[in-house]
C-alpha positions as CSV (number, residue, x, y, z in Angstrom):
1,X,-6.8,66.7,-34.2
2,X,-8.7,66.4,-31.3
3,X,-12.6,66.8,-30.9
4,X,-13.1,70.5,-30.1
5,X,-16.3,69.6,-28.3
6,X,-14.0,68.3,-25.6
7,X,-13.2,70.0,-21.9
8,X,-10.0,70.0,-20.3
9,X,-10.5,67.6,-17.7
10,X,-12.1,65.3,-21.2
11,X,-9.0,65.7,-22.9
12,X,-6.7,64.5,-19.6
13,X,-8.9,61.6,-19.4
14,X,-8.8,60.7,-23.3
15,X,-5.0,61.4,-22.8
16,X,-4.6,58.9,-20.1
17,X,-7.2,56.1,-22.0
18,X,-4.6,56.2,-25.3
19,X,-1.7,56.1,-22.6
20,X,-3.4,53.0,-21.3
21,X,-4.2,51.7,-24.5
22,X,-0.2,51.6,-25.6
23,X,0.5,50.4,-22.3
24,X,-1.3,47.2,-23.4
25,X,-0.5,46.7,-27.3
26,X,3.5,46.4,-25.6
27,X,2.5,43.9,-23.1
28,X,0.8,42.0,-26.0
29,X,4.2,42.8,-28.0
30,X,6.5,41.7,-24.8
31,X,6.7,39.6,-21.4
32,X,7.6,41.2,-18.3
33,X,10.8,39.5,-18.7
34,X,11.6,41.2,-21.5
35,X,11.5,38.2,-24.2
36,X,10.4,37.7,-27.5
37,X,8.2,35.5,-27.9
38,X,9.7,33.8,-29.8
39,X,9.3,32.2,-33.6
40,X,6.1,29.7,-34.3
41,X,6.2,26.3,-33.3
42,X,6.6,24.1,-36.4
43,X,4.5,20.7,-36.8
44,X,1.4,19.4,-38.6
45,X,-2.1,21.2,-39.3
46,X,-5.1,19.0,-38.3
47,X,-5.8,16.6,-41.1
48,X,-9.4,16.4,-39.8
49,X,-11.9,18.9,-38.1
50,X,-12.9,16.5,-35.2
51,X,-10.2,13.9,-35.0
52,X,-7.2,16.6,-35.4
53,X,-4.4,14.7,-36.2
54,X,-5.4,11.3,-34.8
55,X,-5.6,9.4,-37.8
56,X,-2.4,10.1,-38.8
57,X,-1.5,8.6,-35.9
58,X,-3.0,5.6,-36.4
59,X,-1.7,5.4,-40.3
60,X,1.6,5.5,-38.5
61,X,0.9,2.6,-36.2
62,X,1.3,4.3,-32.7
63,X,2.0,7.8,-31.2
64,X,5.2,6.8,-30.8
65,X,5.8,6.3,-34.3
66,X,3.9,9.0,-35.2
67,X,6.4,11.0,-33.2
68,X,9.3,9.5,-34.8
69,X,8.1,10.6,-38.2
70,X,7.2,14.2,-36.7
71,X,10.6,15.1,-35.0
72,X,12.5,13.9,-37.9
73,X,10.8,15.9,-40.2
74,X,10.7,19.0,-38.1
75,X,13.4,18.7,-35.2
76,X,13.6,18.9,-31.7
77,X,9.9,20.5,-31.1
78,X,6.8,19.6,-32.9
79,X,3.1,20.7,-32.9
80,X,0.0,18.7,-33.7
81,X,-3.0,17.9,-33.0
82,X,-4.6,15.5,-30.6
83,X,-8.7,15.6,-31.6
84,X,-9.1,19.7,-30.8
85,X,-6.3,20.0,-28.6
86,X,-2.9,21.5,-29.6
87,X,-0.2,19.7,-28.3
88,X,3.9,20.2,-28.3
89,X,6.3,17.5,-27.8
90,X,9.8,18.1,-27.1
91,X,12.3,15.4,-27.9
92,X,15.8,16.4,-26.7
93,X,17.1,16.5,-23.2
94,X,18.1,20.4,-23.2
95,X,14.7,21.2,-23.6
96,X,13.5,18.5,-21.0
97,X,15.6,20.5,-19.1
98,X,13.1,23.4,-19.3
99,X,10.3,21.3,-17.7
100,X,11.7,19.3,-15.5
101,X,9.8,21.3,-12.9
102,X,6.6,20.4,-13.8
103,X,4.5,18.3,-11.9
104,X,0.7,18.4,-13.7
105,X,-0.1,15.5,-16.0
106,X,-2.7,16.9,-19.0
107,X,-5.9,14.3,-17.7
108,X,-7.2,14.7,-20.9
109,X,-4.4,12.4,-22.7
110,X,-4.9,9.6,-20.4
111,X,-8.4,10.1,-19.7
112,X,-9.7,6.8,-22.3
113,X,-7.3,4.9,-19.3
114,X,-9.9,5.9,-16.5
115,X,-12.4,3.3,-17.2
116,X,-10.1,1.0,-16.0
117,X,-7.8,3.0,-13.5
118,X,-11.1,5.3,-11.8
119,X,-11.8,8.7,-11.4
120,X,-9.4,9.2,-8.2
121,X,-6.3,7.4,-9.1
122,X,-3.0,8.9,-8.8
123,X,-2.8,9.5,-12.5
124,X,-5.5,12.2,-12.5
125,X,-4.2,14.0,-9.7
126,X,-2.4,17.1,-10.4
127,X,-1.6,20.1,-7.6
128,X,-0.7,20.2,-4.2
129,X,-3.3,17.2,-3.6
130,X,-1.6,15.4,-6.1
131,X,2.4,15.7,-4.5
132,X,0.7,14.8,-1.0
133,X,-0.6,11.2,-2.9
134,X,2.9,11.2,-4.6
135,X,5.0,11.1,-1.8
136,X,2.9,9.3,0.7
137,X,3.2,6.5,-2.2
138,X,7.0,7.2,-2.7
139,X,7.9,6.6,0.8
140,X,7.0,2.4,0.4
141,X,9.3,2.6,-3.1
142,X,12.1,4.4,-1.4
143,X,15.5,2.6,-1.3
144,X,15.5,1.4,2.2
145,X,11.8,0.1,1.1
146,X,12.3,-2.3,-1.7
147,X,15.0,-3.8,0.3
148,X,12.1,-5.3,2.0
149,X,10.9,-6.9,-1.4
150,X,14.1,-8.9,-2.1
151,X,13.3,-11.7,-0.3
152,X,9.3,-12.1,-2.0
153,X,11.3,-11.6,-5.4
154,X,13.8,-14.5,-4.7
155,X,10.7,-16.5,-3.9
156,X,8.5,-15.9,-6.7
157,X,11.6,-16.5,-9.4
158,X,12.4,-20.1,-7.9
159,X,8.9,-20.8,-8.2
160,X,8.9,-19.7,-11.6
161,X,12.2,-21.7,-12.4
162,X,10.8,-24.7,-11.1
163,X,8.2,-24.6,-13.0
164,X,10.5,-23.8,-15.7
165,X,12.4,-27.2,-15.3
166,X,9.3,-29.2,-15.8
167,X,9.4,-28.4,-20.1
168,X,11.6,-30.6,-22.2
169,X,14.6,-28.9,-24.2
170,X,12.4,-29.0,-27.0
171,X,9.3,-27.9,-26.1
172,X,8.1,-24.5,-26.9
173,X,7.6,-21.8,-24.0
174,X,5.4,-19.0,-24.0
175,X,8.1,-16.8,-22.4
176,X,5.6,-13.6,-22.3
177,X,3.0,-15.6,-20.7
178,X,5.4,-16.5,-18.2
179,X,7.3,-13.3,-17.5
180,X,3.9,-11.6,-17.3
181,X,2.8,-14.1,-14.5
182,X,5.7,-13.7,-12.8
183,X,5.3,-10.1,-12.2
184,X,1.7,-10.3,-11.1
185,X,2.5,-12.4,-8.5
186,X,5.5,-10.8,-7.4
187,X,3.7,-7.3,-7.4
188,X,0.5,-8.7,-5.7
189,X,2.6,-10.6,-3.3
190,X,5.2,-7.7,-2.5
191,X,2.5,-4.8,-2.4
192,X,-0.8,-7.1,-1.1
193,X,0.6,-10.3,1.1
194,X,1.0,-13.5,0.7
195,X,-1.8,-14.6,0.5
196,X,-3.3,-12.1,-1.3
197,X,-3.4,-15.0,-4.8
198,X,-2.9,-18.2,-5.3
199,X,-2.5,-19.6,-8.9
200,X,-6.4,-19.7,-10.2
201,X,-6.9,-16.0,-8.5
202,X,-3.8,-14.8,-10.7
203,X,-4.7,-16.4,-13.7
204,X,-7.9,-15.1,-13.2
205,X,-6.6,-11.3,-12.4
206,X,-4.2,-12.0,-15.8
207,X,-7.1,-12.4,-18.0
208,X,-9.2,-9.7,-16.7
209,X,-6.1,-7.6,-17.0
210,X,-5.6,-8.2,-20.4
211,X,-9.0,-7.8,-21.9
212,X,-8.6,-4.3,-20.2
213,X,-5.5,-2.9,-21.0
214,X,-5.8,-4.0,-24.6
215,X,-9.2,-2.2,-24.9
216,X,-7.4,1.1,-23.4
217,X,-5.0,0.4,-25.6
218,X,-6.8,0.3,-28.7
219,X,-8.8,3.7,-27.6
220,X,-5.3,5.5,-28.3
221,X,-5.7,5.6,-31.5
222,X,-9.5,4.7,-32.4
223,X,-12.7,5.5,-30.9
224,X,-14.5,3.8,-27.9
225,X,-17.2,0.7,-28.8
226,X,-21.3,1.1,-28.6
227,X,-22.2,0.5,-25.9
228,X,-24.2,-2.7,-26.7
229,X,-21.2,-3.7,-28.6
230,X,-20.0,-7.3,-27.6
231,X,-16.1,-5.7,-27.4
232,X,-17.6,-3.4,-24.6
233,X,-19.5,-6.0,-22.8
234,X,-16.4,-7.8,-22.3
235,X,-14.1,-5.4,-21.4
236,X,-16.8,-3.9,-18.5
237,X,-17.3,-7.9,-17.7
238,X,-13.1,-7.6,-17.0
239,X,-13.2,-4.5,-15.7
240,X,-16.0,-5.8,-12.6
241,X,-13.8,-9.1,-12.0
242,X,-10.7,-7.2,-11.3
243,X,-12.4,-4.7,-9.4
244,X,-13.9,-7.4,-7.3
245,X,-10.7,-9.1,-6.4
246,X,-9.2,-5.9,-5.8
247,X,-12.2,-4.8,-3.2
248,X,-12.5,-8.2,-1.8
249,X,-8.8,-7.8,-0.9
250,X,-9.3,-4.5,0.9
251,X,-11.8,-6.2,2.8
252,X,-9.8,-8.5,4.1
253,X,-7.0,-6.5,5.0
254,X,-9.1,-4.3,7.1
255,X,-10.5,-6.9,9.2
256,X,-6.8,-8.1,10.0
257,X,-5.8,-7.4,13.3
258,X,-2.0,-8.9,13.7
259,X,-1.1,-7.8,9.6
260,X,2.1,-9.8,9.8
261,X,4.2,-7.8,7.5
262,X,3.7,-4.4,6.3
263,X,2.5,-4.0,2.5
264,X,2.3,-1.1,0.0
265,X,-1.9,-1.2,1.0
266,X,-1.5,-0.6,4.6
267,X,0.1,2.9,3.2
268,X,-3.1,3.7,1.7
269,X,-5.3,1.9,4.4
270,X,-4.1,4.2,6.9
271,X,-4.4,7.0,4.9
272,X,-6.9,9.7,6.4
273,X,-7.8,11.8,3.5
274,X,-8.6,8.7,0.9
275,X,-12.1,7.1,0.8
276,X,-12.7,3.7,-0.3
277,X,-13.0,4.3,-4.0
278,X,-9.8,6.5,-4.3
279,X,-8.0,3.3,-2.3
280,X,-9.3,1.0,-4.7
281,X,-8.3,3.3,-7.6
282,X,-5.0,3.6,-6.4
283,X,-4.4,-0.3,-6.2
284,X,-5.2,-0.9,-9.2
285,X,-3.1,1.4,-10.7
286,X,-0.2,-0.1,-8.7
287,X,-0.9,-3.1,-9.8
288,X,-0.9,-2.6,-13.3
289,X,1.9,-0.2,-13.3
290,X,3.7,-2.5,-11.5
291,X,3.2,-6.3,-13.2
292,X,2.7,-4.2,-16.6
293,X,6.2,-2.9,-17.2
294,X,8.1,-5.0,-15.0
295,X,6.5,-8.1,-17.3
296,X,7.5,-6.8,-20.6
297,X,10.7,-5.6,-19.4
298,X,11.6,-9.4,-18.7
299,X,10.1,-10.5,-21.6
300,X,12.1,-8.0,-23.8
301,X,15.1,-8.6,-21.9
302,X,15.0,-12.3,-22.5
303,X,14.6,-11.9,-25.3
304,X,17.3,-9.6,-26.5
305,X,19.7,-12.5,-24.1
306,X,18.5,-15.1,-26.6
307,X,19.4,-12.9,-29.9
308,X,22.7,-11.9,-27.9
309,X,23.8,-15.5,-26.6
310,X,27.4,-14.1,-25.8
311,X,25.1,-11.2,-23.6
312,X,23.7,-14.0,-21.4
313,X,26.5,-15.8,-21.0
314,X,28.5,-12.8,-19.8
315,X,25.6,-12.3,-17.1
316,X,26.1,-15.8,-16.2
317,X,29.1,-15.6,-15.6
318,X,29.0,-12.5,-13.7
319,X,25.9,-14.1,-11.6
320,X,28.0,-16.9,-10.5
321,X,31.2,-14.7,-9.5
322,X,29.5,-12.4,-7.4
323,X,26.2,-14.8,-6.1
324,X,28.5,-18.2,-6.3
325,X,25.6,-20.4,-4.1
326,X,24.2,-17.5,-2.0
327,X,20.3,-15.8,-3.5
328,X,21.1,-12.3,-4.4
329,X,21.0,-9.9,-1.3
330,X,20.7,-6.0,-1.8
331,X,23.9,-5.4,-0.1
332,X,25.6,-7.0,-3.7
333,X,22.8,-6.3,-6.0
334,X,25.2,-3.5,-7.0
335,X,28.3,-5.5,-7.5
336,X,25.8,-6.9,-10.7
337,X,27.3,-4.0,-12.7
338,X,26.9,-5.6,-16.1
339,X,23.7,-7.3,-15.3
340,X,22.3,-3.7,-14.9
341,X,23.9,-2.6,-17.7
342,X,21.4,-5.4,-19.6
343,X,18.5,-4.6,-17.8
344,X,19.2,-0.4,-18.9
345,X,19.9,-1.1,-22.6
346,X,17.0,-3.5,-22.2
347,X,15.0,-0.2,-21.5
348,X,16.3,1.6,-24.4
349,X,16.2,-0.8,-26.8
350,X,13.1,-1.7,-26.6
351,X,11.3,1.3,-26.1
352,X,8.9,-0.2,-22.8
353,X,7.4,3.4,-22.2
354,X,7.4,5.1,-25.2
355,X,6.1,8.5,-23.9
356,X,4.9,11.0,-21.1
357,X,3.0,14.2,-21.0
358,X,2.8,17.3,-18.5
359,X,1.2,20.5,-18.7
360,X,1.6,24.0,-17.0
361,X,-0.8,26.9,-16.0
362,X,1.9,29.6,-17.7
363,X,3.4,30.1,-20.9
364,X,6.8,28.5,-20.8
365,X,9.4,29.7,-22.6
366,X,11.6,26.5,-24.3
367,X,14.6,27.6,-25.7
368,X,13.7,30.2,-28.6
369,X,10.1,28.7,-28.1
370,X,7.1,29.6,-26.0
371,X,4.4,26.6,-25.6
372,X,1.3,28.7,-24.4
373,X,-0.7,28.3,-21.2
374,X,-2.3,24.9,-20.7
375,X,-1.2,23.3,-23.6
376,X,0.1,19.8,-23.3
377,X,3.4,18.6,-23.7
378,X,4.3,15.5,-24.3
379,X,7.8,13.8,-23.4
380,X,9.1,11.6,-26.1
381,X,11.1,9.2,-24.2
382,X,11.4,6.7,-27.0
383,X,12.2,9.4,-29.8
384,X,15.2,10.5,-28.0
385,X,15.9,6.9,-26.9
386,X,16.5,5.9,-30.5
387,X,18.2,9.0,-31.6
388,X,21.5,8.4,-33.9
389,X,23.3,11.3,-32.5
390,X,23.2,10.1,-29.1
391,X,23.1,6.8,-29.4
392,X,24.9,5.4,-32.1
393,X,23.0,2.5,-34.0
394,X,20.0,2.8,-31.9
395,X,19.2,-0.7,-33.2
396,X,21.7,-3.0,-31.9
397,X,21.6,-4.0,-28.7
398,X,24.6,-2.8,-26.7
399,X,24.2,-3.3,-22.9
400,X,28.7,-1.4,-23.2
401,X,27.0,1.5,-23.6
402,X,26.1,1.9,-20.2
403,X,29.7,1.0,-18.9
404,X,31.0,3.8,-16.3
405,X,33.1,5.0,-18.7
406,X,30.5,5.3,-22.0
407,X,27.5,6.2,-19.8
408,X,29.9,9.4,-19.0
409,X,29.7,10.5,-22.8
410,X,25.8,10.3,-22.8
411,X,24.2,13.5,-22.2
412,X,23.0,14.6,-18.7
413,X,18.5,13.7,-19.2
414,X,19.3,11.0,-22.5
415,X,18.4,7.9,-20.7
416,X,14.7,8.9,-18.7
417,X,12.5,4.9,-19.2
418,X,10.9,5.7,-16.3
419,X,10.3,9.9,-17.3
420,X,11.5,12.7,-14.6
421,X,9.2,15.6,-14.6
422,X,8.5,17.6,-12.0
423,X,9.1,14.3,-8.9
424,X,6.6,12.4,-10.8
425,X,9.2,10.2,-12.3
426,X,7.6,6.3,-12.2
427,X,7.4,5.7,-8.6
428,X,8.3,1.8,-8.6
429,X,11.3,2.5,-10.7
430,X,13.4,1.3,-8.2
431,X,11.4,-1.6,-7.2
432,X,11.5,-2.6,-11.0
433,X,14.8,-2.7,-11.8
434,X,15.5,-4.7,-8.4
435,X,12.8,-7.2,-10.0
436,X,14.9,-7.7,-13.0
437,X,18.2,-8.0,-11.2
438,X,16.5,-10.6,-8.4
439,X,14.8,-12.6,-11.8
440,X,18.1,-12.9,-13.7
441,X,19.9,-13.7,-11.0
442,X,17.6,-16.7,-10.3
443,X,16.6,-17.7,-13.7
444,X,19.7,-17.7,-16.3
445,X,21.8,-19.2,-13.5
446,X,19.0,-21.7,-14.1
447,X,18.8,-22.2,-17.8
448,X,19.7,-21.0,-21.0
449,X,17.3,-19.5,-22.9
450,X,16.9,-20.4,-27.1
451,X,14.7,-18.4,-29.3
452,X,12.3,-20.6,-31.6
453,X,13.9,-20.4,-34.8
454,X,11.9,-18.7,-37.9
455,X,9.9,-16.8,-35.1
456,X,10.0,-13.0,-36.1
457,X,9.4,-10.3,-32.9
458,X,7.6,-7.2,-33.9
459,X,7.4,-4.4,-31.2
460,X,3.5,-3.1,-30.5
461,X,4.4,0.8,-29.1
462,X,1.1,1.5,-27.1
463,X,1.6,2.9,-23.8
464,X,3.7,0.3,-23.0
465,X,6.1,-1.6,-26.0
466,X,4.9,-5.1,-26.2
467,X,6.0,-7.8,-28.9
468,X,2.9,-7.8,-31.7
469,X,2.4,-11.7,-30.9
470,X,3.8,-14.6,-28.3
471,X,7.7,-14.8,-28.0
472,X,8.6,-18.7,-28.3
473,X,11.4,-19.8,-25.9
474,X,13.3,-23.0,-25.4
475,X,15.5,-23.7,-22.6
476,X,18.2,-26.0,-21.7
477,X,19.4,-26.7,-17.9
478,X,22.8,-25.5,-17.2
């Protein structure tokens, strides 16, 4: 019963506060789209109060194994959680489907990169700010664009190749030294100039570069050093040499009136809404997106041609019918149809970038699933990239399966190395995989490549898949 206490014009008023009040308990109950909300995500509770579920990772080896063990005990969508934050990942391409709109990166998950990377790279930068950087950096990887590169690329790989012929059949090559090397300088000499490095200035950029990126590594999945720790000291003694190159470089190219040819930089220099940090952010990211991947790429490619000898000499031979004596052009880097095919199940099988993340300001509904508001989901790549029911012995390398007529059985989102989201897809994926056609091309109609025998490969999955020590090569002249 009401309160008898209460006026008319109370009662209408109480009437309309309960009306309201129901009002709200069915938007709590229902969307304005009319959907459930669906069932509970399954996944892991946090093992730990601070770290979440970040030691698990680390027990597993990676994130990436971590995620291997999560979706095959719980399917297609997983929770856990990364320190305090709840995170989803999706591995299967129908749900990829769902966010392939999505455009925001979660700068939380990369943020133990921006040491290295800086504040204003293109990594951290999300919203309409971040698509204006996007696709004023797109437009110098377009395809009409990395046609430019072909003929840096052909350069770089003879030097390489000559320097190649120098070993002896039976001495022992470093072949991810090498292959590294070779990207820096064709990345620095594609994106900065010519003379942006010689071979002391590269070596020097490819140590700094590696006591860097193997400290952000190791911050995936353990803590930051003290500060007065000796491991810190070096990496911030790394981190001020690259930087330095990188600045002095800027310099240079600013107070360059006739700039010859026109570089990735000028892109940036030119820019009227970047300041000098942000530039210098930017190119390093570029550089070590671009000499990162494209490196182990080669290096895993070479070496799956040395497990696979029947592989390489099927590219060979395919080299020599198409190239015969010409250097590879981009008018027939297409008629290298099998040599792609090695460089995509190169990709796959080797699992080069393991894993991506995005986030949204709205709940989003994924399948019978709704990931809340600002929650971040990651994007298995590798997962799916390994899985069984799409790709049949995930293990073996199979470069058939990405024949015209196999790659039609493969479903539509499977094969994403280089991710897809929301036009933030890897912007130098073209300008990588015209690296690994231009390399091949120059270097196995070169040599043959051996692996070391009783040498055993283990893959490190880190942000990028690098092998866990030095692969050992041997070569013989053809």
């Amino acid at each position: 019963m009401f309160p008898t206490h209460l006026s008319v014009n109370d009662l209408g008023v109480f009437a309309v506060a309960m009306v309201f009040g129901l009002i709200v308990v069915l938007l709590f109950m229902f969307d304005f789209k009319g959907r459930s909300k669906g069932p509970a995500i399954p996944g892991e509770e946090p093992s730990d109060s601070e770290m979440g579920n970040l030691l698990d990772m680390g027990k597993a080896g990676s994130l990436h194994e971590y995620l291997m063990l999560l979706h095959e005990k719980y399917g297609s969508i997983v929770g856990f959680w990364w320190g305090k934050k709840y995170v989803v990942s999706l591995a299967s391409p129908e749900y990829w489907k769902e966010v392939n709109h999505i455009f925001d990166r979660p700068p939380d998950l990369f943020r133990m990169f921006e040491p290295l990377i800086g504040k204003q790279s293109i990594q951290y930068a999300n919203g309409p700010g971040g698509r204006k950087r996007r696709q004023l950096m797109d437009r110098s990887f377009s395809h009409e664009a990395v046609k430019d590169y072909y003929e840096h690329f052909v350069m770089i790989a003879k030097e390489t190749a000559d320097t190649l012929a120098k070993y002896s059949p039976e001495e022992h090559i470093p072949l991810g030294k090498v292959m590294v090397a070779m990207a820096i300088k064709a990345i620095s000499v594609a994106g900065m100039g010519r003379e942006f490095f010689d071979k002391k200035e590269i070596e020097k950029l490819e140590t700094a570069y590696e006591v860097c990126w193997n400290e952000m590594e190791a911050r995936l999945t353990g803590p930051a050093p003290e500060l007065d720790s000796q491991r810190e000291k070096d990496f911030q003694g790394a981190r001020a040499a690259l930087h330095s190159l990188v600045k002095d470089f800027i310099r240079k190219r600013r107070e360059d009136e006739e700039k010859a040819e026109k570089l990735f930089i000028d892109s940036l220099l030119d820019c009227d809404f970047m300041d000098e940090d942000e530039i210098c952010d930017n190119v390093i990211s570029f550089l070590i997106g671009g000499f990162h991947t494209t490196g182990y790429m080669m290096t895993w490619c070479l070496y799956f041609l040395t497990k696979h000898p029947e592989v390489q000499e099927k590219v060979y031979q395919e080299i020599e019918e198409v190239l015969e004596d010409e250097d590879i052009k981009p008018m027939v880097s297409s008629e290298l149809k099998y040599t792609r095919q090695v460089i995509d199940e190169t990709l796959r099988a080797s699992v080069l970038a393991p894993w991506g993340a995005r986030v949204h300001d709205f709940d989003l509904q994924v399948g019978e699933y709704v990931i809340p508001k600002e929650t971040p989901i990651l994007l298995p790549f590798g997962v799916v990239l390994q899985d069984p029911n799409i790709w049949p012995e995930p293990k073996r390398f199979d470069p058939d399966r990405f024949s015209q007529e196999n790659i039609k059985q493969i479903p539509s989102m499977a094969y994403q190395p280089f991710g897809f989201a929301g036009k933030r897809k890897c912007p130098g994926w073209r300008f990588s995989i015209a690296e690994g056609l231009v390399f091949l091309s120059v270097l196995i109609k070169r040599f043959k490549f051996h692996l070391v025998e009783g040498k055993e490969v283990k893959p490190v999955h880190r942000l990028v898949t690098s092998p866990a020590e030095e692969i050992w090569v041997t070569i013989t002249k053809r």
